[in-house]
Structure formats: structure tokens, C-alpha cells
MARLUMKOL-86332 format. One record per residue (C-alpha): x, y, z; residue number from 1. Coordinates in steps of 0.25 Angstrom, whole numbers, always signed. Layout:
residues N
east=X&north=Y&up=Z&k=NUM;
...
end
This chain:
residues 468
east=-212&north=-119&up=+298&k=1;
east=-197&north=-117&up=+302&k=2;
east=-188&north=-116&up=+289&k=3;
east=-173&north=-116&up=+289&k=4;
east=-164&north=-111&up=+277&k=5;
east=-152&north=-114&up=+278&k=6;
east=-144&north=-108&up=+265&k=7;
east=-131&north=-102&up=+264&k=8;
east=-136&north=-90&up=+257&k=9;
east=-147&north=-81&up=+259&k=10;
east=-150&north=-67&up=+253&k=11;
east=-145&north=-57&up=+257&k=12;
east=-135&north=-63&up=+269&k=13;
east=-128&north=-71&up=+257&k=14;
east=-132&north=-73&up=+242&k=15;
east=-123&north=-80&up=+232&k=16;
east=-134&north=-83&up=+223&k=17;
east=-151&north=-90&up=+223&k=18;
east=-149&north=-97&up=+236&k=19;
east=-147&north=-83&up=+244&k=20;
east=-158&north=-76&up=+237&k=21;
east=-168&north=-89&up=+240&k=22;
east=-163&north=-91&up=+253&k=23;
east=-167&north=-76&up=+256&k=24;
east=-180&north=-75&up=+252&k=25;
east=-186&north=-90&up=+254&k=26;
east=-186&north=-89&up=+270&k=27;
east=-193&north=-77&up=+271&k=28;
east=-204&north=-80&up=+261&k=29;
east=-206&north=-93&up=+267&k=30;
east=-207&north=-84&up=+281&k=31;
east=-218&north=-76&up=+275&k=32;
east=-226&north=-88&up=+273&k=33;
east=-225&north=-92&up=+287&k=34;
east=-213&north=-99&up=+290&k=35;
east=-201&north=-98&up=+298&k=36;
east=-189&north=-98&up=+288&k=37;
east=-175&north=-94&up=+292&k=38;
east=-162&north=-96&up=+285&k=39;
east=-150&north=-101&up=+291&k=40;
east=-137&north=-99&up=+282&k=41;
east=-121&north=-97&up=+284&k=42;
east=-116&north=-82&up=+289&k=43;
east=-106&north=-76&up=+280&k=44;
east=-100&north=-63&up=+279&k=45;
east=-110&north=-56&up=+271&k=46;
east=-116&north=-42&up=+272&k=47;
east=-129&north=-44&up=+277&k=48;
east=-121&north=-52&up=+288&k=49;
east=-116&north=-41&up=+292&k=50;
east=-126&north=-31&up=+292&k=51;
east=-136&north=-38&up=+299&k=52;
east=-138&north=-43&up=+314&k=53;
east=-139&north=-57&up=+318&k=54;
east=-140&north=-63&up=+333&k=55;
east=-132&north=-78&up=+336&k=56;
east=-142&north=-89&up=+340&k=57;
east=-132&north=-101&up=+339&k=58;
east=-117&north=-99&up=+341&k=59;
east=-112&north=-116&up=+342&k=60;
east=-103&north=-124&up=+335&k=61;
east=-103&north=-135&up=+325&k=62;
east=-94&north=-144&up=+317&k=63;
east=-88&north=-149&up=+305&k=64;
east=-84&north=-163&up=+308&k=65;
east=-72&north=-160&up=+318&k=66;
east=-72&north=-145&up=+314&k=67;
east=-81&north=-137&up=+325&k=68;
east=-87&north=-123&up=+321&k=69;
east=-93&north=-110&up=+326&k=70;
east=-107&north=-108&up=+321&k=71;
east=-116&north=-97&up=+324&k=72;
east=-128&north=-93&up=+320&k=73;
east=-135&north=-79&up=+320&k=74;
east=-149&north=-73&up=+317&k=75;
east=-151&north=-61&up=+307&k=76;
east=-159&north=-53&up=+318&k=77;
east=-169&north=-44&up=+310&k=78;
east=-176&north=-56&up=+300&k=79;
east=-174&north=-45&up=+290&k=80;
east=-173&north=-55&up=+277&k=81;
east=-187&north=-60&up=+283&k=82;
east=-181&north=-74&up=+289&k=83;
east=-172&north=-78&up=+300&k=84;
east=-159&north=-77&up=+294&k=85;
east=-148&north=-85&up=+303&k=86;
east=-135&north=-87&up=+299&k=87;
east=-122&north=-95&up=+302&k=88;
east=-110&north=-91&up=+307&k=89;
east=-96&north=-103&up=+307&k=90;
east=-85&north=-96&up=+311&k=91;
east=-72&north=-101&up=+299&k=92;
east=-85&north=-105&up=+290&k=93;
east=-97&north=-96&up=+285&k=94;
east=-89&north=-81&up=+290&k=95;
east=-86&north=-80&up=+275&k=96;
east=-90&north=-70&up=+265&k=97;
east=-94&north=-81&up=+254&k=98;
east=-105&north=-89&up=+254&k=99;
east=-97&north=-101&up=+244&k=100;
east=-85&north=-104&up=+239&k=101;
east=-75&north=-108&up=+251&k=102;
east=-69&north=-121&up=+252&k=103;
east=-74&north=-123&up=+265&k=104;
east=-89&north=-122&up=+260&k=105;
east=-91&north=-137&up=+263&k=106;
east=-88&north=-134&up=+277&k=107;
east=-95&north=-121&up=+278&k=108;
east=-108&north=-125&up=+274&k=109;
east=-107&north=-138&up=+283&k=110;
east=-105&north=-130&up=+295&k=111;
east=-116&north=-120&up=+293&k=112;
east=-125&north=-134&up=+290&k=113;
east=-120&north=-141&up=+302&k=114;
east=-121&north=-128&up=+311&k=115;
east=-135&north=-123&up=+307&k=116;
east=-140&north=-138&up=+309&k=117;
east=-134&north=-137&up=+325&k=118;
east=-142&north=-123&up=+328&k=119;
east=-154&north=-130&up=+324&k=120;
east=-152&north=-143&up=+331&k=121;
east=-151&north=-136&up=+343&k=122;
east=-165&north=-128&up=+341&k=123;
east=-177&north=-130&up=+349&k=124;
east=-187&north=-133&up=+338&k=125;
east=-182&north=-136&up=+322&k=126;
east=-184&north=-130&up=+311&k=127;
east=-196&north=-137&up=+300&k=128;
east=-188&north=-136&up=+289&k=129;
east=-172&north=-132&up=+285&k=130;
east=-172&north=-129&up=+271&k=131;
east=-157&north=-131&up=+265&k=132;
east=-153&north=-122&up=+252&k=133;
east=-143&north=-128&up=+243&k=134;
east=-132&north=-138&up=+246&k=135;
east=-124&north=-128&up=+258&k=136;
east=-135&north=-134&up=+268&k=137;
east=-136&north=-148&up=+260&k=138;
east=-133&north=-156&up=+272&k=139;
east=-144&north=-150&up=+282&k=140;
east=-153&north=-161&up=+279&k=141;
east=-142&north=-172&up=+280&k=142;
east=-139&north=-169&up=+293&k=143;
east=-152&north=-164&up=+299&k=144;
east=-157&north=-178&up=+294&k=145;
east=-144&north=-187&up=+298&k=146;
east=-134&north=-180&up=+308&k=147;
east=-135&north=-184&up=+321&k=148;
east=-135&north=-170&up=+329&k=149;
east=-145&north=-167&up=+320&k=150;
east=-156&north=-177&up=+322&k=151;
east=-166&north=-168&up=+327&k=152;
east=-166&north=-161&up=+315&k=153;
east=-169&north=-172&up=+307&k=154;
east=-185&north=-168&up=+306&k=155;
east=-181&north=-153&up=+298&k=156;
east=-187&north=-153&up=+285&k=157;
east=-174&north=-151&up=+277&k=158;
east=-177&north=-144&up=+263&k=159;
east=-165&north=-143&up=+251&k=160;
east=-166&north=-131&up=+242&k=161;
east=-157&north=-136&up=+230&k=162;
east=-153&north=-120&up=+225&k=163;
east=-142&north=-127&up=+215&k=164;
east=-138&north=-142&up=+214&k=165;
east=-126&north=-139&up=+207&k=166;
east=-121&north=-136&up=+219&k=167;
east=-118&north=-146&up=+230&k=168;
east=-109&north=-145&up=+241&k=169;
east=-103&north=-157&up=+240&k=170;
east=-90&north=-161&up=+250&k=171;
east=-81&north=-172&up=+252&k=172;
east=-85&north=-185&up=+259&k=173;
east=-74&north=-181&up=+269&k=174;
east=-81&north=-169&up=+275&k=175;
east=-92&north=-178&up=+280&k=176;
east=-86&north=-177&up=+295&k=177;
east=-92&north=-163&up=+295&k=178;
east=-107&north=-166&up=+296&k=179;
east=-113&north=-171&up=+309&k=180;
east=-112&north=-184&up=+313&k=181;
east=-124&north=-196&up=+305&k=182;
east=-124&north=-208&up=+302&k=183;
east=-116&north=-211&up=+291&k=184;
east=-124&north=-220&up=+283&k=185;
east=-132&north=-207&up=+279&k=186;
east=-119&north=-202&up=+272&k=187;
east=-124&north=-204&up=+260&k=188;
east=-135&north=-194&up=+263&k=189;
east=-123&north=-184&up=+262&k=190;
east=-117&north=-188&up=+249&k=191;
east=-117&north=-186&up=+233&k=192;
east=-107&north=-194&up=+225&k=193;
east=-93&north=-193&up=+231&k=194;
east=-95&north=-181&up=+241&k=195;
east=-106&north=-174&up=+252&k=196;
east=-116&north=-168&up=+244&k=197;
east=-124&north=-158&up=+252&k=198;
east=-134&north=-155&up=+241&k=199;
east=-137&north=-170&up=+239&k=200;
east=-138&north=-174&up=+254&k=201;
east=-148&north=-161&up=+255&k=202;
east=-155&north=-167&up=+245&k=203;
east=-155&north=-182&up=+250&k=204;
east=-159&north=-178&up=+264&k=205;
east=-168&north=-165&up=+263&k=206;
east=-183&north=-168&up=+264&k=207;
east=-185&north=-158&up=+251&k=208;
east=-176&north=-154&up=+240&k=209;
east=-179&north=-141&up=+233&k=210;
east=-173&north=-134&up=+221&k=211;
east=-175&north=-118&up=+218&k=212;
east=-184&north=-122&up=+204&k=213;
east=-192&north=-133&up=+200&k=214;
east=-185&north=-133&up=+186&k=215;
east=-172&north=-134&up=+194&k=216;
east=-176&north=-147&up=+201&k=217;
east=-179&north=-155&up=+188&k=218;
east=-164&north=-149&up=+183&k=219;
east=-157&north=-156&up=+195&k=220;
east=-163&north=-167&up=+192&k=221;
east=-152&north=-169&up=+180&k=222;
east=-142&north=-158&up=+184&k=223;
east=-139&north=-155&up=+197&k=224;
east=-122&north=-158&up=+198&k=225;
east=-124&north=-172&up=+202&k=226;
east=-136&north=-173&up=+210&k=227;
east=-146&north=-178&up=+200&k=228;
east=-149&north=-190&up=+206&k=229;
east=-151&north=-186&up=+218&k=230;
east=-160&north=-176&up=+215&k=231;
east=-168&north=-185&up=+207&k=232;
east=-170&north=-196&up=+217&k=233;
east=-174&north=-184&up=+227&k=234;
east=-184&north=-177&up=+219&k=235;
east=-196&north=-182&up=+227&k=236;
east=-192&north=-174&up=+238&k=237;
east=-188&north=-161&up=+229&k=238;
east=-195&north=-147&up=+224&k=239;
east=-191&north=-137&up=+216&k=240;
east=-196&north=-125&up=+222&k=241;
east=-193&north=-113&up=+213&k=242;
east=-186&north=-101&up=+222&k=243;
east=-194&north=-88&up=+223&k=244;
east=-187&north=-74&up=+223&k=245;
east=-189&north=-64&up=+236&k=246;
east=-200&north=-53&up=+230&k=247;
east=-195&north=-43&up=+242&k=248;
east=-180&north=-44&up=+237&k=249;
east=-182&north=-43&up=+222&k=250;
east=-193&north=-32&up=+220&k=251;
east=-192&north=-22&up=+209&k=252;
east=-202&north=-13&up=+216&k=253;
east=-195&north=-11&up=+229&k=254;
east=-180&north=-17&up=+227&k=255;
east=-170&north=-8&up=+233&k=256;
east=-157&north=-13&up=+223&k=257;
east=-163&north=-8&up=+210&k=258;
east=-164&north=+6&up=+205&k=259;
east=-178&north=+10&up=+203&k=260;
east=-191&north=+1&up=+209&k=261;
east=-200&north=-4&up=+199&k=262;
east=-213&north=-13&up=+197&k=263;
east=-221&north=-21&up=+187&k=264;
east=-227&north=-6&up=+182&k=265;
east=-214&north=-1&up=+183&k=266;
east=-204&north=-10&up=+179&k=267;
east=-201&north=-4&up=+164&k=268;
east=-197&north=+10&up=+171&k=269;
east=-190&north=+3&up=+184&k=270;
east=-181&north=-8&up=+176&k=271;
east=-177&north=+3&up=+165&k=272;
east=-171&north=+12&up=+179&k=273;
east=-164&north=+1&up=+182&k=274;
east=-159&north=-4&up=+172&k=275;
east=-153&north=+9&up=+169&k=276;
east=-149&north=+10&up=+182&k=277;
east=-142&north=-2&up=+180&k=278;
east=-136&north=+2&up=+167&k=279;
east=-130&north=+14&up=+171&k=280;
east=-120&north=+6&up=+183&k=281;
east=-116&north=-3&up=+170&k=282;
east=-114&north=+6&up=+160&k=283;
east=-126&north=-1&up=+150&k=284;
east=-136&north=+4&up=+142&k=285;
east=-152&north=+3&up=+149&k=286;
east=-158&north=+6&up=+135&k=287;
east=-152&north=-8&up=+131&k=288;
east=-158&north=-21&up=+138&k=289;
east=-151&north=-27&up=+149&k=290;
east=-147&north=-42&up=+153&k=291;
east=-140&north=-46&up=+164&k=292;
east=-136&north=-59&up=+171&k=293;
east=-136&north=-59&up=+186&k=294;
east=-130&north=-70&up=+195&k=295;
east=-117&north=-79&up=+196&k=296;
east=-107&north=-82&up=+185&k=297;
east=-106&north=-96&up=+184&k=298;
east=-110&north=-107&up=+175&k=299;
east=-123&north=-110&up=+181&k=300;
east=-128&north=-97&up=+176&k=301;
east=-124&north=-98&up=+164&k=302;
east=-114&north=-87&up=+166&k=303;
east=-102&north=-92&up=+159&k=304;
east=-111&north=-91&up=+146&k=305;
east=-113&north=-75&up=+151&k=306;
east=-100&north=-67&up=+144&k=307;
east=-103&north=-75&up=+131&k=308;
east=-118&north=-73&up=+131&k=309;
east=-115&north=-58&up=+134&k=310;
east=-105&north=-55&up=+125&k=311;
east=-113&north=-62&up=+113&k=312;
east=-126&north=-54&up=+118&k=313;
east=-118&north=-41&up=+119&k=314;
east=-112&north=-43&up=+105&k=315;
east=-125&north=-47&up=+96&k=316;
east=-135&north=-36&up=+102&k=317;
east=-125&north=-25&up=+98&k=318;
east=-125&north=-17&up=+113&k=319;
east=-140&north=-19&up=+114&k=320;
east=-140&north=-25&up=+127&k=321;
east=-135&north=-24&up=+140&k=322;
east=-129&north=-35&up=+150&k=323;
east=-124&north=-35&up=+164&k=324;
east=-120&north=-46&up=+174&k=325;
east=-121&north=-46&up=+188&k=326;
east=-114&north=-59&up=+194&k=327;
east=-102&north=-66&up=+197&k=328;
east=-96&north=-80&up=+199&k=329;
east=-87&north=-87&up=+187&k=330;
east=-74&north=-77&up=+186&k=331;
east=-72&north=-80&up=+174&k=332;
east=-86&north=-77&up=+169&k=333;
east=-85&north=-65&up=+177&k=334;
east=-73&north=-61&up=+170&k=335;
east=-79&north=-63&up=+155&k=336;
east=-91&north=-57&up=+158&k=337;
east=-82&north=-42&up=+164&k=338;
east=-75&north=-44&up=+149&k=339;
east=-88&north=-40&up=+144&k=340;
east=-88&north=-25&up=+150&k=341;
east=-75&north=-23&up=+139&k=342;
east=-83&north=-28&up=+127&k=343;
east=-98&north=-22&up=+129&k=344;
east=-96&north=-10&up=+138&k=345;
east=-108&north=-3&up=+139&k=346;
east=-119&north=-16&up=+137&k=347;
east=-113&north=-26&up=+148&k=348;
east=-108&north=-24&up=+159&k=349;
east=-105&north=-33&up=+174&k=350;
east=-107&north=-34&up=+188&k=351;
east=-96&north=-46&up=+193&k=352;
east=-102&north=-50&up=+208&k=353;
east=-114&north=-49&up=+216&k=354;
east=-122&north=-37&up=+218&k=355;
east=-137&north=-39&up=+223&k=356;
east=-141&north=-26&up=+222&k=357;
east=-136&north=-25&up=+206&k=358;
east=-144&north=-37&up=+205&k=359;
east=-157&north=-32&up=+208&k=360;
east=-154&north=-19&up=+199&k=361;
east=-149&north=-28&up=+188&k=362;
east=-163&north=-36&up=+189&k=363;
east=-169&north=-22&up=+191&k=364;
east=-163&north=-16&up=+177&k=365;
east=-161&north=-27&up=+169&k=366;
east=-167&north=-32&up=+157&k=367;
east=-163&north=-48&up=+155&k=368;
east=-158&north=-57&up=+165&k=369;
east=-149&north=-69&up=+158&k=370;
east=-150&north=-82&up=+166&k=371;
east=-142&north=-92&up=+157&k=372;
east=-141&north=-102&up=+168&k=373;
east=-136&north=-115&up=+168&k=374;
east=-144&north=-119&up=+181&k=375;
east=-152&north=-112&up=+187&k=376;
east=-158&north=-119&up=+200&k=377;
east=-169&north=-109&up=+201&k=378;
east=-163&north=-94&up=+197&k=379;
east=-169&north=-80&up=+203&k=380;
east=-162&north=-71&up=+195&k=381;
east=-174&north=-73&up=+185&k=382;
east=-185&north=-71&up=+195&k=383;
east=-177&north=-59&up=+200&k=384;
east=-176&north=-54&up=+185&k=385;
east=-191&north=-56&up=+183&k=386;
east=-195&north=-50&up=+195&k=387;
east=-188&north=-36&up=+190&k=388;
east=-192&north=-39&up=+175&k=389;
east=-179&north=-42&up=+170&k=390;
east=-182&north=-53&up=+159&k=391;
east=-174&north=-66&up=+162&k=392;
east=-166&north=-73&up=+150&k=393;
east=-164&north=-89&up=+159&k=394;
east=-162&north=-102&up=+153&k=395;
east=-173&north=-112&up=+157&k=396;
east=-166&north=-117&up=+167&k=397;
east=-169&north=-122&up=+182&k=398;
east=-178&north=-111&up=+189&k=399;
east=-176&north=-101&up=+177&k=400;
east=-184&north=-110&up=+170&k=401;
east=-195&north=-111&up=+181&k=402;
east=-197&north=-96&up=+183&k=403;
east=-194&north=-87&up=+168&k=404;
east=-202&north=-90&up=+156&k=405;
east=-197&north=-86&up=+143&k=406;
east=-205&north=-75&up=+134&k=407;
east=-206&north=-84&up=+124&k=408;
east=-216&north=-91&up=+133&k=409;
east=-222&north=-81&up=+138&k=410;
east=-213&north=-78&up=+148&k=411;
east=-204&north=-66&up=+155&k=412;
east=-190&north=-72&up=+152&k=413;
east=-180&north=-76&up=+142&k=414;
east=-176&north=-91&up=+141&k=415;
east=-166&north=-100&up=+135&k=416;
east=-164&north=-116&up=+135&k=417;
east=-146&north=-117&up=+138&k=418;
east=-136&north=-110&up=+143&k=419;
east=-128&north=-104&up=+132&k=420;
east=-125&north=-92&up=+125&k=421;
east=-132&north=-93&up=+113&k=422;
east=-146&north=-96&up=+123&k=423;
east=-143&north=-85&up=+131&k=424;
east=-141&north=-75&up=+119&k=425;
east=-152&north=-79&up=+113&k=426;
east=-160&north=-76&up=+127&k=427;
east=-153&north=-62&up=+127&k=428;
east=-158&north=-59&up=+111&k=429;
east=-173&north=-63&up=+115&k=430;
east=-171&north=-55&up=+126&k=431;
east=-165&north=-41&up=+118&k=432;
east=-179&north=-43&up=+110&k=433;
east=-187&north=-44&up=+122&k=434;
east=-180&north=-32&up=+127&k=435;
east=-183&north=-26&up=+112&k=436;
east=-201&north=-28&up=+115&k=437;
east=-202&north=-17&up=+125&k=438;
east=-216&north=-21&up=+126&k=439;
east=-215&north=-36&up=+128&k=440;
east=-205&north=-33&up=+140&k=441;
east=-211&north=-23&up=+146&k=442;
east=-223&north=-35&up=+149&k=443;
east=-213&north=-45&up=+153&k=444;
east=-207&north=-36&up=+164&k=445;
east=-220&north=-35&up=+167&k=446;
east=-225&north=-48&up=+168&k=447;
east=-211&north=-56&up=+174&k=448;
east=-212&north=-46&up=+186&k=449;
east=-223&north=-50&up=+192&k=450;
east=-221&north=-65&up=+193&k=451;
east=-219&north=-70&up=+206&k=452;
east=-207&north=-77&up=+209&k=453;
east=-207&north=-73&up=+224&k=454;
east=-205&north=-84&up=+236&k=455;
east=-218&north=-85&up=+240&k=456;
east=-224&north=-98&up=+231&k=457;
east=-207&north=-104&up=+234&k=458;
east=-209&north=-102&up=+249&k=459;
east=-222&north=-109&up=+250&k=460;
east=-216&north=-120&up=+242&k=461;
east=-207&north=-123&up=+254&k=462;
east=-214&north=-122&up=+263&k=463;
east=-224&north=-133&up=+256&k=464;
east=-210&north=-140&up=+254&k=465;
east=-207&north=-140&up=+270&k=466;
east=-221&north=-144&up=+273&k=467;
east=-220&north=-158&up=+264&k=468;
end
């Protein structure tokens, strides 16, 4: 079976958050059952772009309504990320160094659509499947099923992975001109409320909806920024499928970000070298245990709560514990969370930006990993945590709730019902007492890094998913 991703991230050519790590690892494990999976997603001016060799095999152009563009598409030559990795060059469009946040976005995603649907239109055979992340390639399945240039695309199995349903695309009715010409009759196919809503025309015309975690698909039923409804009326045709993590990437016994190796034997030795190699970049304390929060500051994540939770943590235990924060996003959450340093020198410390290499270490040398999220579609962060026996403190939430059990149950992590300060304190005080029962953590560790949370079983679930 022939698979096509299309994404507009994919670790490590362009990672913003989940979507990049998922996008990197699914296509390759799905491979190594026995398929043909490739990923197709915009060029930007990122690192691995230009460190790597890629050969052209399209150079055409496309349009935007009346607006014409250049579009080129390469081949990473040497299959080193164990998948076809093609990318797409528009001159004026995708030959930026973000991934989000231009004004122009609307228009950039729209291009890289319309220009990866022309390549394949004018291929010999066609594809089995395209498989749409998110709501950047949300109008694939409208216009392979009702644009007329695109009608012999109209048998592709088109597939929606929904990462996060807060987040939409949507645009003004008056942009319209720039899709391929259809019968307008099927407008309505394109629209939500007043405006073109990719995510909701992805999930009105793609032959399956997915999201990252069964818990997440029962959520959006009730919340998903308008889309209710919709959902609802489509669940028939949906799955949650709850993501995996890639085992070759994240693996204490051989990852070359952290400081000292270890294994399920050895995990005491090797996460107390790391952690104090850790502690002596940020000034903290190793005999003292260590919680960290890893990810965007935004309100999703709970992050706004974070100064608050931190200060109130910092003060009760008296400098008993240790924190540090590895992220970025809000700047004004960013900028409370710094304040800290003045007032808890030697116990808190933070990392303002993105840093994949600390991250490994952090989950490397850590203690506690606090996930207060607010939604959390599906969430790796924990599954990375576990995998390197770093105890996670979530709140039940989304795939947080699918994937860590509390100690209470008889579990490996900490959990709390709402985001709020006075949950999440309360997690980081079970957690200080756990930290306390050398015995009883030493087991966990033990026990939560050797569950398996690899791609394999998330791979074939696709591929039974393609098949239907």
C-alpha cells in the first residue's frame, strides 16, 4: 500500500510541537510493516534543509485564483529518516524560517495543498491513500473529491488525523477564488459558520476522521472550538487512535543527547549522573528531587498557572525541591516565570526556547514531569517521561488520561482532576513523598520503563483503518 503524509511539520526537518515528532516516526514504522509511506510537507529554512541533499523531480507552476506560483518539489536523497521525505519549495511563500505565524498563512498552506495535488495529478499511477495532519492540508479531501482538474484523484482514500481541534484555519468566504474550479453547489462542503473552515471541510469529505487518543475523541465531542456538532454527526466514520512514540529516538540505553546511557538495571546509577549533570549547568542541588515542565507556555498547557504553582511549591517545601522549565510561548508567562531566578536562586531555574537536545537530558535527569494541561489531544511528553523513568504529574485529561495511571491505582504517575493551582500543588506534595520512599520509586522506575508505547500497535491501526 502507497501512503502519503502530507504535514507541515515533520521531525527533525521542522518541529513546533506533537505533529513533527508523529509525523517523523509513523511513516517509517508503518514502512517497516510493509508499506510504502512517504511524507510530503512545505520546505522552510531550517537546519536539516540545509545540511542534506535533495534532487528536484517537479519544478511547474500553480495558482491562487488569478495569482500564479512557482513550486518545486525535491527529494531527500539518502532515505536517512527511513521514509521518502519530499519537500515543497514556493518561491515568495514556504522560503521562511517559521513554520506559523505570518499573515499570509492562509495563502501559504493553500499553495503547498494546491501544488502537491498538481505533482500527483500528473503521476502515472496514484497513490492508495493520502493521509492529512491537522487542518494546514484540511482541504485535500475537498478538492481531490470535487475539483474539477482533480477528478482522477477522486478514488484516494483520504484520511484526517485531527492533532488539535482548537485549531482550524479558518478564512474569509472571499478567498474562495483561490481553490480550483467545482461546482459550487458543493460550497458548503468548504464552510463552518460565517468562514472556510479547513478542519471542518476535512472532516465532512475525508473517508476517515482520526484523533491522536481515544479519550480525545469523546472530549471533542462537547469541546472542540465550535466543531461539536460536526464531530458528533461524523463519529461513524471516526477513531481515536492513540499516537505511539519512536523507540530508536527516545532510548535511554543508546541516546546520544544525554549524559550517561542507562537501562532498566541500571536506571538508579544512570538518571542520578544525569541529573547532576543537569544540576551543575543550572546551579540546583541533585540531592534534592527534581520537577520540570517541558513544552509551550501557553494556556492549553496549563502554563499561565506555572509561576504561581512554582512560587507556592518553592515556598511551602522550605528549598526542598528543585524546578526547571524548558519551553517557550506566552511572553508574558515567559517573563513571570524568569522573575523566579531573583527569588529561589539555587532551587529553580529556566530555559526560555527550544532546545531538543536539553530536552532528552531533562527527561534523562529528572525526577517529575508536571503536565497541568488544559487539553491535551494525545500528549508524548508523558510517554517520553516514562520511558526514561521520570514520574509524570498530568491531569486526567485527553491522552494523558489514556496512557498514565496514578500510583494510587497502581500505577506509575501522579494525577489530578482540574487545572489549578491548588491540584497541581497538591500533585507536587504526593510527589515529594514518593520521592521520600526510596524503595517504592526505585520499583516504579522500574516497572514504568518497560511499558511499550512504541508505534508498532498505532501503525497497524492505520493500516487496518486504510484497508476498511
Amino acid at each position: 500500500m502507497e501512503i502519503i503524509h502530507l504535514s507541515a511539520e515533520c521531525y527533525p526537518i521542522a518541529k513546533v510541537g506533537g505533529l513533527g515528532d508523529v509525523v517523523g516516526a509513523l511513516p517509517k514504522y508503518q514502512n517497516k510493516l510493509g508499506h510504502f509511506a512517504k511524507v510530503v510537507m512545505p520546505a522552510y529554512n531550517t537546519k536539516f534543509m540545509q545540511e542534506n541533499e535533495f534532487e528536484e523531480v517537479y519544478n511547474s507552476w500553480g495558482n491562487l485564483g488569478e495569482r500564479a506560483f512557482h513550486v518545486r518539489i525535491k527529494k531527500e536523497v539518502t532515505n536517512k529518516l527511513g521514509f521518502d521525505l519530499f519537500i515543497v519549495h514556493i518561491d515568495g511563500l514556504m522560503d521562511r524560517d517559521l513554520v506559523y505565524g505570518y499573515p499570509d498563512d492562509t495563502e501559504r498552506f493553500l499553495a503547498y495543498q494546491i501544488g502537491v495535488l498538481d505533482w500527483i495529478n500528473q503521476w502515472e499511477h496514484r497513490p492508495d491513500v493520502i493521509h492529512c495532519h491537522d487542518h494546514h492540508t484540511g482541504l485535500v479531501p475537498f478538492m481531490t473529491a470535487n475539483c474539477e482538474k482533480y477528478k482522477s484523484l477522486n478514488q484516494i482514500r483520504t484520511i484526517l488525523t485531527i492533532h488539535n481541534a482548537q485549531y482550524q484555519g479558518q478564512f474569509g468566504w472571499d478567498k474562495l477564488h483561490y481553490l480550483p474550479a467545482f461546482d459550487l453547489w458543493k460550497a458548503g462542503l468548504l464552510g463552518w459558520k460565517t468562514a472556510i473552515n479547513p478542519l471542518a471541510s476535512a472532516i465532512k469529505c475525508a473517508w476517515r476522521v482520526t484523533t491522536v487518543s481515544p479519550s480525545y475523541l469523546d472530549e471533542i465531542s462537547h469541546s472542540a472550538n465550535g466543531l461539536e456538532g460536526l464531530l458528533a454527526s461524523e463519529r461513524g466514520k471516526s477513531a481515536g487512535i492513540l499516537n505511539g512514540i519512536d523507540n530508536e529516538v527516545w532510548n535511554a540505553a543508546n541516546d546520544p543527547m544525554i549524559d550517561k546511557c542507562y537501562t532498566v538495571r541500571t536506571v538508579d546509577n544512570g538518571k542520578k549522573a544525569n541529573k547532576e549533570a543537569l544540576c551543575s549547568v543550572f546551579n540546583l542541588d541533585p540531592t534534592k528531587p527534581l520537577f520540570t515542565f517541558i513544552g509551550r507556555l501557553v494556556g492549553e498547557k496549563g502554563a499561565d498557572l506555572l509561576p504561581d504553582i512554582f512560587h507556592n511549591a518553592l515556598a511551602h517545601s522550605h528549598g526542598n525541591i528543585n524546578i526547571l522549565v524548558l519551553g517557550s510561548g506566552d511572553p508574558v508567562v515567559e517573563a513571570r516565570l524568569s522573575e523566579l531566578n531573583n527569588w529561589f536562586q539555587g532551587n529553580y531555574n529556566t530555559y526560555i526556547g527550544y532546545n531538543e537536545k536539553l530536552s532528552h537530558q531533562i527527561y534523562a535527569g529528572a525526577d517529575f514531569l508536571l503536565m497541568p494541561s488544559r487539553v491535551e489531544p494525545c500528549g508524548l511528553n508523558q510517554m517520553y517521561a516514562l520511558r526514561y523513568g521520570t514520574v509524570p504529574i498530568v491531569r486526567r485529561i485527553g491522552g494523558l488520561r489514556d496512557t498514565v495511571v496514578d500510583i494510587g491505582d497502581g500505577g506509575f504517575g501522579i494525577c489530578h482532576d482540574q487545572t489549578s493551582v491548588w491540584d497541581v500543588g497538591h500533585a507536587i506534595g504526593r510527589a515529594y513523598d514518593l520521592y521520600q520512599d526510596k524503595k517504592r520509586i526505585k520499583k516504579i522506575r522500574k516497572d514504568m520503563m518497560q511499558l511499550d508505547h512504541s508505534w508498532d500497535k498505532a501503525a497497524q491501526q492505520y493500516i487496518d483503518l486504510y484497508q476498511m
